[in-house]
C-alpha positions in Angstrom: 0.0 0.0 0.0 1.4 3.5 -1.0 -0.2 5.1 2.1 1.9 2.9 4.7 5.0 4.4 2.6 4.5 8.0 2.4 3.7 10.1 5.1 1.9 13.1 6.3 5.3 15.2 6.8 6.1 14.4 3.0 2.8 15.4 1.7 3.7 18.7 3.9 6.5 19.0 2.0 5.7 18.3 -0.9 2.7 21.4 -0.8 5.5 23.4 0.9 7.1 23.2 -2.3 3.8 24.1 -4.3 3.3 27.1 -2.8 7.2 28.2 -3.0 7.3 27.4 -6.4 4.1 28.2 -7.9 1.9 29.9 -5.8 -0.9 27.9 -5.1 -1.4 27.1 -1.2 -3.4 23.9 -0.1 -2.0 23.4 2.9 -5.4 24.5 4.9 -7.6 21.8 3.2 -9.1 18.8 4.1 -5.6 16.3 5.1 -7.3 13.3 4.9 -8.7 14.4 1.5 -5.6 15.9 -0.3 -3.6 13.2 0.8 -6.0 10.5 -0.8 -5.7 12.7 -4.0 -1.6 13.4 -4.1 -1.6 9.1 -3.4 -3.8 8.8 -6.4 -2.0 10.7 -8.8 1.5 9.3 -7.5 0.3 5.7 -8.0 -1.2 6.6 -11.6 1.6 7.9 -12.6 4.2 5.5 -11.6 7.1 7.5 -9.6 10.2 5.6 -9.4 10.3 6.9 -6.0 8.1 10.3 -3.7 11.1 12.4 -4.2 11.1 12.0 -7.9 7.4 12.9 -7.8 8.1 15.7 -5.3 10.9 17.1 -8.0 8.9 16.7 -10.9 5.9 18.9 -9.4 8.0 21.3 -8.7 10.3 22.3 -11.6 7.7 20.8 -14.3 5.3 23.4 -15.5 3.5 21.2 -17.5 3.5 18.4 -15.1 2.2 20.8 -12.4 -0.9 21.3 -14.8 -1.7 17.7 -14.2 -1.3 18.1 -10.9 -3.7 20.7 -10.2 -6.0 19.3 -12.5 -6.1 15.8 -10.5 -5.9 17.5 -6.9 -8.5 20.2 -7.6 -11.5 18.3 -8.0 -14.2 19.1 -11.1 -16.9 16.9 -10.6 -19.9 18.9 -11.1 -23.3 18.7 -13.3 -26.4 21.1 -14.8 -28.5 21.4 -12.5 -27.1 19.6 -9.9 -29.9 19.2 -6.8 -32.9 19.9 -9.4 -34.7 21.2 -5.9 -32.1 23.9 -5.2 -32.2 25.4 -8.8 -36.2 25.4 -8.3 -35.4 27.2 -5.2 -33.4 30.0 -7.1 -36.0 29.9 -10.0 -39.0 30.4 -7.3 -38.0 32.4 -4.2 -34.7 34.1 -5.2 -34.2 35.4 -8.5 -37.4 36.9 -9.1 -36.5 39.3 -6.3 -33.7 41.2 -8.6 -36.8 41.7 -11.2 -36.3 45.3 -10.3 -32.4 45.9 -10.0 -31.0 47.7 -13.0 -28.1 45.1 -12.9 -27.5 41.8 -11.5 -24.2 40.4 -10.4 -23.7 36.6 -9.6 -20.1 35.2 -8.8 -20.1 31.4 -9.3 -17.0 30.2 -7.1 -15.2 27.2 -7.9 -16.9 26.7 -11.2 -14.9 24.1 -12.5 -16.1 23.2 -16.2 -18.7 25.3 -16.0 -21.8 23.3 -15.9 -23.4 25.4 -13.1 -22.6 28.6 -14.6 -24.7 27.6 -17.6 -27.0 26.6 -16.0 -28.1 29.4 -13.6 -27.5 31.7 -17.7 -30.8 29.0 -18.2 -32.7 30.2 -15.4 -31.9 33.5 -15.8 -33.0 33.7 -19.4 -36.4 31.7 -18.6 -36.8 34.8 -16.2 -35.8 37.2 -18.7 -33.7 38.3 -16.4 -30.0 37.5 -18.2 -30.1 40.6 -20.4 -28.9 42.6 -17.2 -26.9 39.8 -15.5 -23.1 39.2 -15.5 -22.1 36.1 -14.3 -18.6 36.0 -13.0 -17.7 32.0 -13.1 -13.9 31.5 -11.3 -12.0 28.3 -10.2 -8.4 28.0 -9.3 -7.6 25.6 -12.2 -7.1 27.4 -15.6 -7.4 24.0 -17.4 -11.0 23.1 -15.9 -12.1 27.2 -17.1 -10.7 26.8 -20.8 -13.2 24.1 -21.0 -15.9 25.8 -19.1 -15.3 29.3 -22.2 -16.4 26.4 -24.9 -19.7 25.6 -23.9 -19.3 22.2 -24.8 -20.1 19.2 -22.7 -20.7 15.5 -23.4 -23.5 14.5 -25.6 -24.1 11.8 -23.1 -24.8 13.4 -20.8 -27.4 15.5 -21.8 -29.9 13.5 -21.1 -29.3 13.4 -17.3 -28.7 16.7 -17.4 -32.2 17.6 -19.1 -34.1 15.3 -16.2 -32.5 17.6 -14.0 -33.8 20.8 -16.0 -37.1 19.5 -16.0 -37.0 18.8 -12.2 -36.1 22.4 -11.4 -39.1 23.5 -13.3 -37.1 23.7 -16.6 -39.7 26.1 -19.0 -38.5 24.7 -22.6 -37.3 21.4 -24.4 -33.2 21.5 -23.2 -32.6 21.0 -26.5 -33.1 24.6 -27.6 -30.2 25.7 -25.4 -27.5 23.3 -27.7 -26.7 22.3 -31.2 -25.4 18.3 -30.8 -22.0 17.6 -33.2 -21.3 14.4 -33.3 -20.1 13.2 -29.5 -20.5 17.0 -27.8 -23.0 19.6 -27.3 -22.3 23.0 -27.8 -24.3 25.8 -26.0 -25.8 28.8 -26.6 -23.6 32.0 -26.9 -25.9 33.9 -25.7 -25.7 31.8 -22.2 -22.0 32.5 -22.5 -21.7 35.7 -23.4 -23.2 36.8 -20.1 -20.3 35.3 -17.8 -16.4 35.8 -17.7 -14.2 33.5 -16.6 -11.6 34.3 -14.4 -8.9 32.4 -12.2 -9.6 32.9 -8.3 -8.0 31.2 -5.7 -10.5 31.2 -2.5 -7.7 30.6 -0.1 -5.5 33.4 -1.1 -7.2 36.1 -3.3 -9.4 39.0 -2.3 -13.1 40.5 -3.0 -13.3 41.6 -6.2 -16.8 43.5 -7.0 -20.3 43.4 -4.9 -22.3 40.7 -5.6 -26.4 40.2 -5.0 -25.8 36.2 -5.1 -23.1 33.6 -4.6 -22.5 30.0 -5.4 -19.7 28.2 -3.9 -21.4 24.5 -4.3 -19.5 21.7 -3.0 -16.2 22.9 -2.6 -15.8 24.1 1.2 -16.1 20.6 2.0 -12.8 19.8 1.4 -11.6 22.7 3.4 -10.9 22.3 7.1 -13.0 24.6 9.2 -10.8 27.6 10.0 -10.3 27.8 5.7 -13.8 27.4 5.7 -14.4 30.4 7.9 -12.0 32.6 6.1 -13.7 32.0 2.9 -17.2 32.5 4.1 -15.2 36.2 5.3 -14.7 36.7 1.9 -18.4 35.9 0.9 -19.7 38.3 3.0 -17.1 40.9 2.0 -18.4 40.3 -1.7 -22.0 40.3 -0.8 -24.0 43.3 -0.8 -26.4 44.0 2.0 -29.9 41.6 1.5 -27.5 39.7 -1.1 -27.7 35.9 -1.2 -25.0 33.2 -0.4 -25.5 29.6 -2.0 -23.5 26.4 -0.5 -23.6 22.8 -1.3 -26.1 20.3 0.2 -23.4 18.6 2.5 -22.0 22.7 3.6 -23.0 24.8 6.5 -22.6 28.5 7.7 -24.2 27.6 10.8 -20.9 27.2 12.8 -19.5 30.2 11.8 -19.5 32.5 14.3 -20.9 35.7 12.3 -23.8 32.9 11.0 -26.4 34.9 12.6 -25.7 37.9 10.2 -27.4 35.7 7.5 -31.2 34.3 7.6 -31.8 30.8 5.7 -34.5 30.7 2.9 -36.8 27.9 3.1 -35.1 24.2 2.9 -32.2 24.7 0.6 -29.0 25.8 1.7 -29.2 29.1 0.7 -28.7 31.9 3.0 -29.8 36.0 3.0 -27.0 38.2 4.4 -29.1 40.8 6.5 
């Protein structure tokens, strides 16, 4: 087992040398869980030994990409939790009907699958003419892919379940044009957003935002990351604007929770 031969102090190390060499720091997130996901990548890979792994990290720009791309993780879908999108569609969105301009900051967006997907909403609203959607993730690879608009052609069809579920208005299929193995969405949709590298742990507020999605990332953080990031939230939310987490996240133990009030059953929160 790879685990028994490689321990915590090398994994230390090893993100010691990721942050001196190129910036990124990971050394507040989940142990257990970046640990499972260096081991991964270092047995797939097939290291002669940790220290050539360790070397090759660090001096190997290209290698790094596949680093970051493995240890940051992307899995995402459209309209992931049907119930929470109905939730956005119903009892939040409407509410910027009368705002001359709507600003929405999708954080870890990975390929980009949610971003489109609250552009779908928005649309059905007719509220996406005066929206921007600002769609960041730490991984530049995962947001070149999220720019094209193109996903999977098979999976489209548990995406448009989903899209029904959340009380999807149209057939799915208006939003795509199908070539051959991948669907390719709606400039329109994508015009709307820009894509931008953020890293949660390190970089600042960066505009005023009436709504923010950070879905299923925070769980990976430990809980003192988790609190500095939810700082950050709140520094980028404008008064009566809304804060979005994933089904398994919390601001409850955070101690400035009772600044926020939580809409209905979903985990969305209104910063008061």
């Amino acid at each position: 087992m790879i685990s028994n031969l490689i321990d915590n102090e090398q994994i230390e190390t090893l993100l010691s040398d990721v942050l001196d060499a190129h910036g990124y720091d990971f050394s507040e997130y989940s142990p257990a869980s970046i640990k499972r996901r260096i081991l991964r990548l270092y047995g797939l890979d097939n290291f002669v030994s940790f220290a050539e792994f360790r070397y090759t990290v660090k001096t190997d720009k290209q290698y790094f990409k596949r680093f970051l791309e493995e240890i940051t993780v992307n899995v995402t879908e459209m309209f992931r939790d049907p119930s929470f999108y109905k939730a956005l569609r119903n009892d939040v969105l409407p509410i910027f009907g009368t705002y001359p301009f709507i600003r929405i900051w999708v954080a870890g967006c990975s390929t980009g699958e949610e971003a489109y997907s609250l552009a779908i909403v928005l649309k059905e609203l007719k509220l996406l003419h005066k929206s921007l959607i600002y769609a960041t993730d730490i991984n530049p690879s995962v947001l070149e892919k999220a720019k094209k608009g193109m996903f999977p052609l098979n999976y489209l069809k548990g995406y448009s379940e989903n899209y029904l579920q959340s009380g999807g208005e149209q057939d799915f299929s208006t939003y795509y044009a199908a070539n051959y193995t991948l669907a390719k969405f709606d400039e329109t949709l994508s015009e709307k957003m820009i894509f931008s590298t953020h890293n949660l742990v390190s970089d600042h507020s960066f505009n005023e935002f009436q709504l923010i999605l950070c879905r299923n990332v925070l769980i990976y953080f430990d809980k003192e990351l988790q609190h500095k990031v939810f700082q950050l939230f709140d520094n980028s939310l404008e008064q009566l604007g809304y804060l979005a987490l994933g089904s398994k996240e919390s601001l409850d133990f955070w101690p400035k929770a009772k600044q926020f009030k939580r809409i209905k059953t979903e985990k969305i929160w209104r910063k008061l």
